[in-house]
Backbone as CSV, one residue per row, in Angstrom:
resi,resn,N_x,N_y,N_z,CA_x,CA_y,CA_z,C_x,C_y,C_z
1,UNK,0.822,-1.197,0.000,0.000,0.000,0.000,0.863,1.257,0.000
2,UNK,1.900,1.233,1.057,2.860,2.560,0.929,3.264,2.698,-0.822
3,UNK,3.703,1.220,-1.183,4.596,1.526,-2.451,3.393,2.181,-3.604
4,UNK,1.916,2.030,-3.514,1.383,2.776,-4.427,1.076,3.990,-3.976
5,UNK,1.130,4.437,-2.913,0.753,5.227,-2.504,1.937,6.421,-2.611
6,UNK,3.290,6.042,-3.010,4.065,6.933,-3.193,4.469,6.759,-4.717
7,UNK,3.478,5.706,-5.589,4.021,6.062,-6.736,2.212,6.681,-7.195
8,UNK,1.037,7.488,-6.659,0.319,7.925,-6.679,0.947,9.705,-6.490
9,UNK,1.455,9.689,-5.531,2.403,10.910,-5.384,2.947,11.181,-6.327
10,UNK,4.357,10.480,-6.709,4.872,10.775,-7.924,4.278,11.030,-9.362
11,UNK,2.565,10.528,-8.976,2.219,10.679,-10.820,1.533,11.934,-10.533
12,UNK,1.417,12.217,-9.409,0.397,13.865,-8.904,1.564,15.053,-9.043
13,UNK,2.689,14.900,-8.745,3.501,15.836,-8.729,4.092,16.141,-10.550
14,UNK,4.452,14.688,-11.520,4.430,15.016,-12.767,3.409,15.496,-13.536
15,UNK,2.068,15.479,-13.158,0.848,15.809,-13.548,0.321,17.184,-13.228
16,UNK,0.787,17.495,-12.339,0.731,19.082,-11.849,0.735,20.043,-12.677
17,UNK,1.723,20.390,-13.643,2.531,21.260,-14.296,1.612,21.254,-16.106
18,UNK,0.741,20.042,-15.578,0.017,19.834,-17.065,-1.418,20.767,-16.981
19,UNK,-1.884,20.725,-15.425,-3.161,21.135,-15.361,-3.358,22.862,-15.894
20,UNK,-4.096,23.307,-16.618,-4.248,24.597,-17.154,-4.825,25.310,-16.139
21,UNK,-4.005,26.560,-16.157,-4.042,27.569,-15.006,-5.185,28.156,-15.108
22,UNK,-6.453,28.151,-14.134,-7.669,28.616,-14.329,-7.825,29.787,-13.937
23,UNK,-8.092,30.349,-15.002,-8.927,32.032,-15.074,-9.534,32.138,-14.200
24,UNK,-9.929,33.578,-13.179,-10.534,33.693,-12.509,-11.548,34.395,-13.092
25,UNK,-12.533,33.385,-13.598,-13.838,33.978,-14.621,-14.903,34.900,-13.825
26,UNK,-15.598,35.445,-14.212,-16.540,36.183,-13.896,-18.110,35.911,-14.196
27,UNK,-18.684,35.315,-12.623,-20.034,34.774,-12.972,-21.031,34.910,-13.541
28,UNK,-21.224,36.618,-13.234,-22.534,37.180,-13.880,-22.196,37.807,-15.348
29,UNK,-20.607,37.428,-15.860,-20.593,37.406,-17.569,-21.004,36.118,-17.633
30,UNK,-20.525,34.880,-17.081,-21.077,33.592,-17.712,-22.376,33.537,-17.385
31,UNK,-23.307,34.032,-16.974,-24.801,33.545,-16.614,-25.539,33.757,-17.822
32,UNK,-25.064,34.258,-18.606,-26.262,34.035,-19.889,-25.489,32.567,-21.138
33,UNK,-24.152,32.862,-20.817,-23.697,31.707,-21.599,-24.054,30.219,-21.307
34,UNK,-23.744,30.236,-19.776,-24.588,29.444,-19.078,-25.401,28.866,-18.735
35,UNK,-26.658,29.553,-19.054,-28.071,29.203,-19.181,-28.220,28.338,-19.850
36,UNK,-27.349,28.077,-21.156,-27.241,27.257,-21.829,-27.587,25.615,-21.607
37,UNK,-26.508,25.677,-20.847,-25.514,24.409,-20.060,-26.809,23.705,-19.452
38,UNK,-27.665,24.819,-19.093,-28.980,24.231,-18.159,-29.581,23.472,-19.035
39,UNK,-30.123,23.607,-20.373,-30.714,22.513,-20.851,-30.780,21.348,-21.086
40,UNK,-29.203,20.979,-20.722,-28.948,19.280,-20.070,-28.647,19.224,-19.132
41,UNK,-27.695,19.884,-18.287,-27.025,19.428,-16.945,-28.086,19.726,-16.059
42,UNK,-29.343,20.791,-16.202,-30.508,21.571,-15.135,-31.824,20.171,-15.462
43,UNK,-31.615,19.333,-15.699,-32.612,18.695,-15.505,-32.248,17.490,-15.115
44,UNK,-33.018,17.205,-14.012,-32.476,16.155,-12.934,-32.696,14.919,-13.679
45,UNK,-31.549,13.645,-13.652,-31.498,12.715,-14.300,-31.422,12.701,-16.062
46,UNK,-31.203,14.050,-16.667,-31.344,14.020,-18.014,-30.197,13.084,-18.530
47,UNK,-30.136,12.297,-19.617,-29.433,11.160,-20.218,-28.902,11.495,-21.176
48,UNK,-28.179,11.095,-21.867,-27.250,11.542,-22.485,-27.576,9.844,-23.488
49,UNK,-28.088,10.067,-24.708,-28.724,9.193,-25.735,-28.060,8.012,-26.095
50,UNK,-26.759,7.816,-26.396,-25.602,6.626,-26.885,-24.618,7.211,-26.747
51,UNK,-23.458,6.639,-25.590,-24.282,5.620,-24.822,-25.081,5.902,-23.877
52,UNK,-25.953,5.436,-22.967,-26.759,5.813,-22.438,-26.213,6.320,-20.719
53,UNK,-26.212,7.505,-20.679,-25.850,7.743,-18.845,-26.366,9.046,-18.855
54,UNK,-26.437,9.605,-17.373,-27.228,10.600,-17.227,-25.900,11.490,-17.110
55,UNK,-26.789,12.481,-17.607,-25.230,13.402,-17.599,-25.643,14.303,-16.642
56,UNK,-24.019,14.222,-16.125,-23.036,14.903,-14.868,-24.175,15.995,-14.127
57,UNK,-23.822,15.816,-12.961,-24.192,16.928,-12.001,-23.146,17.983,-11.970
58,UNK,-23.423,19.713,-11.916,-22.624,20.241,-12.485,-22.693,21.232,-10.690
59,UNK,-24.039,21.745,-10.157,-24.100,22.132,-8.988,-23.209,22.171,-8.177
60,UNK,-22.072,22.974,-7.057,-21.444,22.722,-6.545,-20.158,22.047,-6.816
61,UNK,-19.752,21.560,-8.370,-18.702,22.018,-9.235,-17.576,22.772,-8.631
62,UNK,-16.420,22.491,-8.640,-15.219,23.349,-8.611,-15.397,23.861,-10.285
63,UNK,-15.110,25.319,-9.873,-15.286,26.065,-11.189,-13.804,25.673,-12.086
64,UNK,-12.940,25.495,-11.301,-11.245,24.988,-12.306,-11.412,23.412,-13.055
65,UNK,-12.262,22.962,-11.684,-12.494,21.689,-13.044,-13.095,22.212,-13.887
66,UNK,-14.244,22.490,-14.295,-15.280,22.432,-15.642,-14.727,23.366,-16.369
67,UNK,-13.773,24.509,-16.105,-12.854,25.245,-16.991,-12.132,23.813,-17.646
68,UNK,-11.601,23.125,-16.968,-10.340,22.030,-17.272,-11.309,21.274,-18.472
69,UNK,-12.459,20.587,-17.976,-13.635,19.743,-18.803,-13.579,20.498,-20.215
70,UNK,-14.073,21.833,-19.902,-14.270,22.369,-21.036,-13.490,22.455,-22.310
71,UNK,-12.325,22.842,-21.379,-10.943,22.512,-22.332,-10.141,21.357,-22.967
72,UNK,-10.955,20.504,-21.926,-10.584,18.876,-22.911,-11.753,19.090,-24.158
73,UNK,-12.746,19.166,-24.212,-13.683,18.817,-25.059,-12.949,19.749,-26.270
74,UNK,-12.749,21.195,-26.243,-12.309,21.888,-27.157,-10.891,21.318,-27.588
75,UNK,-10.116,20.851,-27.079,-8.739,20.127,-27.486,-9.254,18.605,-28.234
76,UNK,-10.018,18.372,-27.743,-10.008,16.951,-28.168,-9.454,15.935,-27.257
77,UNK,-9.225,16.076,-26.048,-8.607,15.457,-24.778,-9.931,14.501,-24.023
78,UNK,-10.978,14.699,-24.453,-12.457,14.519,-24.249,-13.323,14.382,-25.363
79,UNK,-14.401,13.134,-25.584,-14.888,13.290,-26.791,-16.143,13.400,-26.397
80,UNK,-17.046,13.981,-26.977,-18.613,14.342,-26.951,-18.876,15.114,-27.474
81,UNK,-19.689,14.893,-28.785,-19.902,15.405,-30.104,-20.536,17.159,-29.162
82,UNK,-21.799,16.833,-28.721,-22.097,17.680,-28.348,-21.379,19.212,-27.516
83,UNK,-21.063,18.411,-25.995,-19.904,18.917,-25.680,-18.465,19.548,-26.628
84,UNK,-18.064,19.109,-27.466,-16.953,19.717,-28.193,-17.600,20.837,-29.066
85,UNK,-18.865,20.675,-29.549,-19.145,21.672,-30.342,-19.601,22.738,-29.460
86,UNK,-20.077,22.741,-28.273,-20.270,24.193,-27.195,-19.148,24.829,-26.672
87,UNK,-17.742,23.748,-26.419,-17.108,24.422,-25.945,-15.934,25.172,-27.307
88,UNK,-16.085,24.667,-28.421,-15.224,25.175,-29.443,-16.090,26.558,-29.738
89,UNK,-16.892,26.676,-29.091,-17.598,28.206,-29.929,-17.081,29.172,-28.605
90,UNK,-16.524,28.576,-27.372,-16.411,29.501,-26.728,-14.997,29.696,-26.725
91,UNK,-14.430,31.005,-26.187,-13.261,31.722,-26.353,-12.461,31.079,-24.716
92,UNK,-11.453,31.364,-24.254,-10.998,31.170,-23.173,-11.385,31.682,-21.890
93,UNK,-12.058,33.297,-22.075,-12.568,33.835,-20.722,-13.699,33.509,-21.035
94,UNK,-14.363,32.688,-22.089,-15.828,32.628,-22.191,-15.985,31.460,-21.046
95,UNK,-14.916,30.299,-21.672,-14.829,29.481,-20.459,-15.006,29.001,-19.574
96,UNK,-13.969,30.220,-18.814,-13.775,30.717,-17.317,-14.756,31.302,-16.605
97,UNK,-16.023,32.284,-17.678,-16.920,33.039,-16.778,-17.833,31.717,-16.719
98,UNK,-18.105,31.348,-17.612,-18.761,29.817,-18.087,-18.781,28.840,-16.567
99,UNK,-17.877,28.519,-16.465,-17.072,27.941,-15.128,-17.481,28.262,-13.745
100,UNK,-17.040,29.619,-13.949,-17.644,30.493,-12.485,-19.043,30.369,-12.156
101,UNK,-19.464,30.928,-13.274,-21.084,30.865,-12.768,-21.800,29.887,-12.206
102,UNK,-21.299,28.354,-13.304,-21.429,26.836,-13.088,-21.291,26.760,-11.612
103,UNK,-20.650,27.193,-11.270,-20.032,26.716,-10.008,-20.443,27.137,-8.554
104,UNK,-21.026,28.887,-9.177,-22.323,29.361,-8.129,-23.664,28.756,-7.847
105,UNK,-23.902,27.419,-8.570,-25.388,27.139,-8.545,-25.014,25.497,-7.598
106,UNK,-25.681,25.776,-6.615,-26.032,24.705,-5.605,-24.359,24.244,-5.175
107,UNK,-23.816,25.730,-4.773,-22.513,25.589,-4.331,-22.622,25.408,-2.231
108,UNK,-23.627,25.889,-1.905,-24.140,25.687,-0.740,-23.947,24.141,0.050
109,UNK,-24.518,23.416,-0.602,-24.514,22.226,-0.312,-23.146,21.380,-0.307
110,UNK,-21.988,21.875,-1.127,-20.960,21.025,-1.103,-19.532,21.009,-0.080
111,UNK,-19.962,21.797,0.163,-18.741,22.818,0.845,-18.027,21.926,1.998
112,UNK,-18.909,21.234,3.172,-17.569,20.427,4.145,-18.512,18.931,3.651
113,UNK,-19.052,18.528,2.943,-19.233,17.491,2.846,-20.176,16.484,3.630
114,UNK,-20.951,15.584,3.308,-22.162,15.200,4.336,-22.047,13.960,4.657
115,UNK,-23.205,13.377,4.953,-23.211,12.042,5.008,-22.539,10.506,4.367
116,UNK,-22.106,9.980,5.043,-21.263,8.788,4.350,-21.883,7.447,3.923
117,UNK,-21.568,7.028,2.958,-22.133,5.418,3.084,-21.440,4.478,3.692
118,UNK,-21.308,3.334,4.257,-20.128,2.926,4.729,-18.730,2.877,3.905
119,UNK,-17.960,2.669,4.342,-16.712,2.661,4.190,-16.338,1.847,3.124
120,UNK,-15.393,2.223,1.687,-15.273,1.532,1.101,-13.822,1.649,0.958
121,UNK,-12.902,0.242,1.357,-11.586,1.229,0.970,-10.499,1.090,0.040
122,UNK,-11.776,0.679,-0.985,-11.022,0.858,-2.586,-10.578,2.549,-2.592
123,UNK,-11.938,3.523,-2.662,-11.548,4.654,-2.168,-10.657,5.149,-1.485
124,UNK,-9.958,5.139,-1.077,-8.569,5.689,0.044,-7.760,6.228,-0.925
125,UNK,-7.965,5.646,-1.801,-6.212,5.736,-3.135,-6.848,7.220,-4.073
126,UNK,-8.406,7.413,-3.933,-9.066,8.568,-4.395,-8.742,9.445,-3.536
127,UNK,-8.816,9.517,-2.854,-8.957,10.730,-1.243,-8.197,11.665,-1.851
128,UNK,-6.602,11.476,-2.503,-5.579,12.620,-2.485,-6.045,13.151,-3.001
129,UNK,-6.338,13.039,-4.618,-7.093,14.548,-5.260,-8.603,14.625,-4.859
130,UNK,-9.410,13.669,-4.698,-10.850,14.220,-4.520,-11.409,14.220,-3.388
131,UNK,-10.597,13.759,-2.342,-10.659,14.285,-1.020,-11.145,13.136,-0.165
132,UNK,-11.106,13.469,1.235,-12.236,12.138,2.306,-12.905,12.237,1.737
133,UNK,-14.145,12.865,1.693,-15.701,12.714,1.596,-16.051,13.076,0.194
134,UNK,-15.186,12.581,-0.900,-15.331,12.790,-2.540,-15.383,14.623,-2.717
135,UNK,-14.954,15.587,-2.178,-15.441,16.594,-1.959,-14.130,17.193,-2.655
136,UNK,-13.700,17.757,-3.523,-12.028,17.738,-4.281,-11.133,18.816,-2.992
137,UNK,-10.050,18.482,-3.421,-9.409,19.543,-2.671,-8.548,20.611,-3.145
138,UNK,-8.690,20.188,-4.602,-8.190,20.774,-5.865,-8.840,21.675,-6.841
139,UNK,-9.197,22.947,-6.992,-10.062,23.105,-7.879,-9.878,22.513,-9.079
140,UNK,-8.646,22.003,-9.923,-8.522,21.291,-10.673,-8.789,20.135,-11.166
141,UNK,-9.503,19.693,-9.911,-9.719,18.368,-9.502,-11.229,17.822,-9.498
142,UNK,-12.390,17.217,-10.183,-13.686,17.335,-9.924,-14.165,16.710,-8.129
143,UNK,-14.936,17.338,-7.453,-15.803,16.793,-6.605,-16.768,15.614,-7.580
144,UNK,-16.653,14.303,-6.573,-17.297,13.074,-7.093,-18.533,12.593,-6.465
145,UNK,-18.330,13.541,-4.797,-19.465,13.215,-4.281,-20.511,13.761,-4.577
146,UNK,-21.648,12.760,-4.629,-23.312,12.862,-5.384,-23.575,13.017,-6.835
147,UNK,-22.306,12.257,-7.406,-22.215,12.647,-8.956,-23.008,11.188,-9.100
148,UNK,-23.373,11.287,-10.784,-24.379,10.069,-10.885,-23.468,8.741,-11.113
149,UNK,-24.124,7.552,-10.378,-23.005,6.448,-10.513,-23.040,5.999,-12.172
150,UNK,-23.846,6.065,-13.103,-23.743,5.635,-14.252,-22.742,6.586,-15.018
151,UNK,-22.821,7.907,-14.836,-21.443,8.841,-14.842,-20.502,8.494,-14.198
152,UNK,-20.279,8.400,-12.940,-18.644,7.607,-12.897,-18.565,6.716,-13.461
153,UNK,-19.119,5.929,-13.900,-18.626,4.304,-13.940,-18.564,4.499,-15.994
154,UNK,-19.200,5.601,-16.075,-19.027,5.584,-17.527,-17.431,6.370,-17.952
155,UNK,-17.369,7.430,-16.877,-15.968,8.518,-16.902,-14.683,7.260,-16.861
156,UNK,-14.995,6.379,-15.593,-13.772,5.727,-15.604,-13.488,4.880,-16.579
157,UNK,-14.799,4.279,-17.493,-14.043,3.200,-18.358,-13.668,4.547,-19.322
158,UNK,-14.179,5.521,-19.466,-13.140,6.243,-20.753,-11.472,6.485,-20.818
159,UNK,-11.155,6.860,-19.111,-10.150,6.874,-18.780,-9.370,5.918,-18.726
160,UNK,-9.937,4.155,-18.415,-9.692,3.015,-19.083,-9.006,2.633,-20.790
161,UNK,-10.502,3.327,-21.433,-10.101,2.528,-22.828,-9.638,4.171,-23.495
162,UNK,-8.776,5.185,-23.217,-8.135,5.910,-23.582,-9.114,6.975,-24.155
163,UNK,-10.223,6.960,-24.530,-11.441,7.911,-24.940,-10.902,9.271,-24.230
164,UNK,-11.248,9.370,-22.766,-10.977,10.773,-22.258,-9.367,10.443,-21.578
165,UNK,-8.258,11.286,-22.341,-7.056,11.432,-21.409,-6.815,12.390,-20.446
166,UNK,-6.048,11.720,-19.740,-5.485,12.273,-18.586,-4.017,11.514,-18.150
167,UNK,-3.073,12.014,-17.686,-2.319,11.173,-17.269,-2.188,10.468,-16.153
168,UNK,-2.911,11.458,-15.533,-3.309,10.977,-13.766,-4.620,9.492,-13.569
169,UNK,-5.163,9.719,-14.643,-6.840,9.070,-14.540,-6.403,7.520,-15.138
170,UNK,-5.806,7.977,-16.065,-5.539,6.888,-17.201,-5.054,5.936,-16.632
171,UNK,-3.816,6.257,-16.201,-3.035,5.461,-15.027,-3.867,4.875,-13.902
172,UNK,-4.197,5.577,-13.011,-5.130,5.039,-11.843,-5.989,4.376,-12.282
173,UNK,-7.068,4.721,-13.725,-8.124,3.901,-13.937,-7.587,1.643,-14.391
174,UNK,-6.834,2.110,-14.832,-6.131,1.140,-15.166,-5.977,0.257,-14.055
175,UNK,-5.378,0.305,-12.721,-5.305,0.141,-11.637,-6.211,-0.641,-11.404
176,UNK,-7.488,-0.263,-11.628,-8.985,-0.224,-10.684,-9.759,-1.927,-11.388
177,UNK,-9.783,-2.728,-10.482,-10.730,-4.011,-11.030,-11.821,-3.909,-11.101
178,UNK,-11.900,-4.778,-12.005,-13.713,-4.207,-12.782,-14.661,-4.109,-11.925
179,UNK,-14.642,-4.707,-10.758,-15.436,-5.368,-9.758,-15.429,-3.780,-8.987
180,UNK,-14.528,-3.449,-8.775,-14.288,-2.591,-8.292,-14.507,-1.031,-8.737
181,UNK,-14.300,-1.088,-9.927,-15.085,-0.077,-10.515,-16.502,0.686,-10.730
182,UNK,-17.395,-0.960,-10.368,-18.748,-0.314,-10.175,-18.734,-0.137,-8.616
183,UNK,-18.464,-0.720,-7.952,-18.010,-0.168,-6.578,-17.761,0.933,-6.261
184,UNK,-16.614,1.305,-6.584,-16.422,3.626,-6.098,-16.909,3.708,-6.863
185,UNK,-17.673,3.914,-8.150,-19.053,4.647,-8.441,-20.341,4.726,-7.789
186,UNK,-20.772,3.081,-7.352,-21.970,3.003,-6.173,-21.577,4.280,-5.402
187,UNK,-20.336,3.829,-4.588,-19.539,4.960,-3.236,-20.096,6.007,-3.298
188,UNK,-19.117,6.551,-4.411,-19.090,8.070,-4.308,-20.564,8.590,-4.819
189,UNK,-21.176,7.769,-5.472,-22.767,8.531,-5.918,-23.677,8.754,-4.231
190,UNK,-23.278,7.792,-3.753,-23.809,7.683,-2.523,-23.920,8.880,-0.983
191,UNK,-22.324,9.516,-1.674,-21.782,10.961,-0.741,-22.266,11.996,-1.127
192,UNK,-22.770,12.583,-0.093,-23.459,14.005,-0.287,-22.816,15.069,-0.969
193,UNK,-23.394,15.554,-2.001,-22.683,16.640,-2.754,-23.214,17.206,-3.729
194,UNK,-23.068,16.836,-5.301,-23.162,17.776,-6.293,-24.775,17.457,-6.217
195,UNK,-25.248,18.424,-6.778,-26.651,18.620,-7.241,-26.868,19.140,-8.541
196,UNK,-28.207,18.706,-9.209,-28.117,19.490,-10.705,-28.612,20.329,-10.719
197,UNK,-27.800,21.257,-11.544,-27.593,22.955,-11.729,-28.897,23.670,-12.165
198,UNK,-29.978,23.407,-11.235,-30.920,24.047,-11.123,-31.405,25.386,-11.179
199,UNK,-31.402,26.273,-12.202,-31.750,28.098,-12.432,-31.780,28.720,-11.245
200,UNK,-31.487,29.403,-10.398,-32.369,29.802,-9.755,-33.776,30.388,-9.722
C-alpha cells in the first residue's frame, strides 16, 4: 500500500505542471452563456442518448475543473460530439466566466461534505485529489461526491479505454478491477454533494 501510494504521489507531482491555469472567470458574464448548459445538466437525471448515462451533475462544481472539462472537449482530450461543439464556440474567458457561474449554482450544499455510506476502501487511493468525503481539494480536480453512478462508472471506463485522457486518470483507472469499478461509483454517488444545476 505505501509503495502505491508513493508512486500515486509521484504521478500527482508530474501531472501538476500539465493542469491549465484557471482564469478567474466572472459569474454574472457567464450567466447568460450558461443558461445554456442548463438545458442538459438543469434537468435532474437528463441522459445523455448513446451511450446511455445521465449526464453529470454540475451544482457545486469546482469552477477549475469544468474550466479544465471544457478545455478537454475543445482540445479533443475529451470526446462528446455535443460537448466539443459548445465548448469550441467559446473563447478562453468565455470558459472561465462559463465555469464560475457553473459553479455558483447549488454551491451551498458542497462545501464540508455530508453524510457517508459505509466505508469503502477501494476509495482511500481517491482521497488525495478528490478528497475524504469525494469533496475535491483541488479546484482542478472534480468533486465526485453525489455525482451520478452511471457517470462515474461511464468517466472511468473512458479513462480506461483511452477515450478521455489524462495522465493521472488513465493510469489510476487502469489500476482499478472491474469489480471494483462499479463499486467507487456506487460509493461516491452515494456521498453528499453535487446537485443538478438548477436556475435559480
Amino acid at each position: 500500500m505505501k509503495i502505491a501510494a508513493r508512486a500515486l504521489t509521484l504521478l500527482l507531482a508530474a501531472a501538476l505542471p500539465l493542469q491549465p491555469a484557471a482564469a478567474a472567470g466572472d459569474p454574472e458574464a457567464g450567466r447568460e452563456l450558461g443558461y445554456t448548459c442548463l438545458g442538459c445538466h438543469g434537468i435532474e437525471g437528463y441522459r445523455n442518448a448513446y451511450p446511455s448515462y445521465r449526464v453529470p451533475k454540475l451544482g457545486g462544481q469546482m469552477a477549475g475543473y469544468i474550466e479544465t472539462a471544457l478545455r478537454g472537449y475543445r482540445a479533443g482530450t475529451r470526446e462528446h460530439p455535443t460537448m466539443a461543439a459548445q465548448a469550441t464556440s467559446l473563447t478562453d474567458e468565455e470558459i472561465a466566466d462559463v465555469s464560475a457561474y457553473l459553479a455558483t449554482l447549488g454551491a451551498e450544499t458542497v462545501e464540508g461534505g455530508g453524510s457517508s455510506p459505509a466505508p469503502f476502501d477501494k476509495a482511500a487511493a481517491c482521497a488525495a485529489c478528490h478528497g475524504q468525503n469525494g469533496i475535491s481539494v483541488n479546484a482542478a480536480w472534480p468533486t465526485l461526491a453525489g455525482q451520478y453512478e452511471d457517470y462515474l462508472r461511464h468517466a472511468l471506463k473512458q479513462y480506461r479505454d483511452g477515450t478521455r485522457k489524462d495522465p493521472v486518470m488513465t493510469a489510476q483507472a487502469a489500476l482499478i478491477a472491474e469489480e471494483d469499478l462499479e463499486k467507487l461509483a456506487h460509493y461516491f454517488s452515494r456521498l453528499e454533494g453535487l446537485e443538478t444545476t438548477l436556475p435559480e
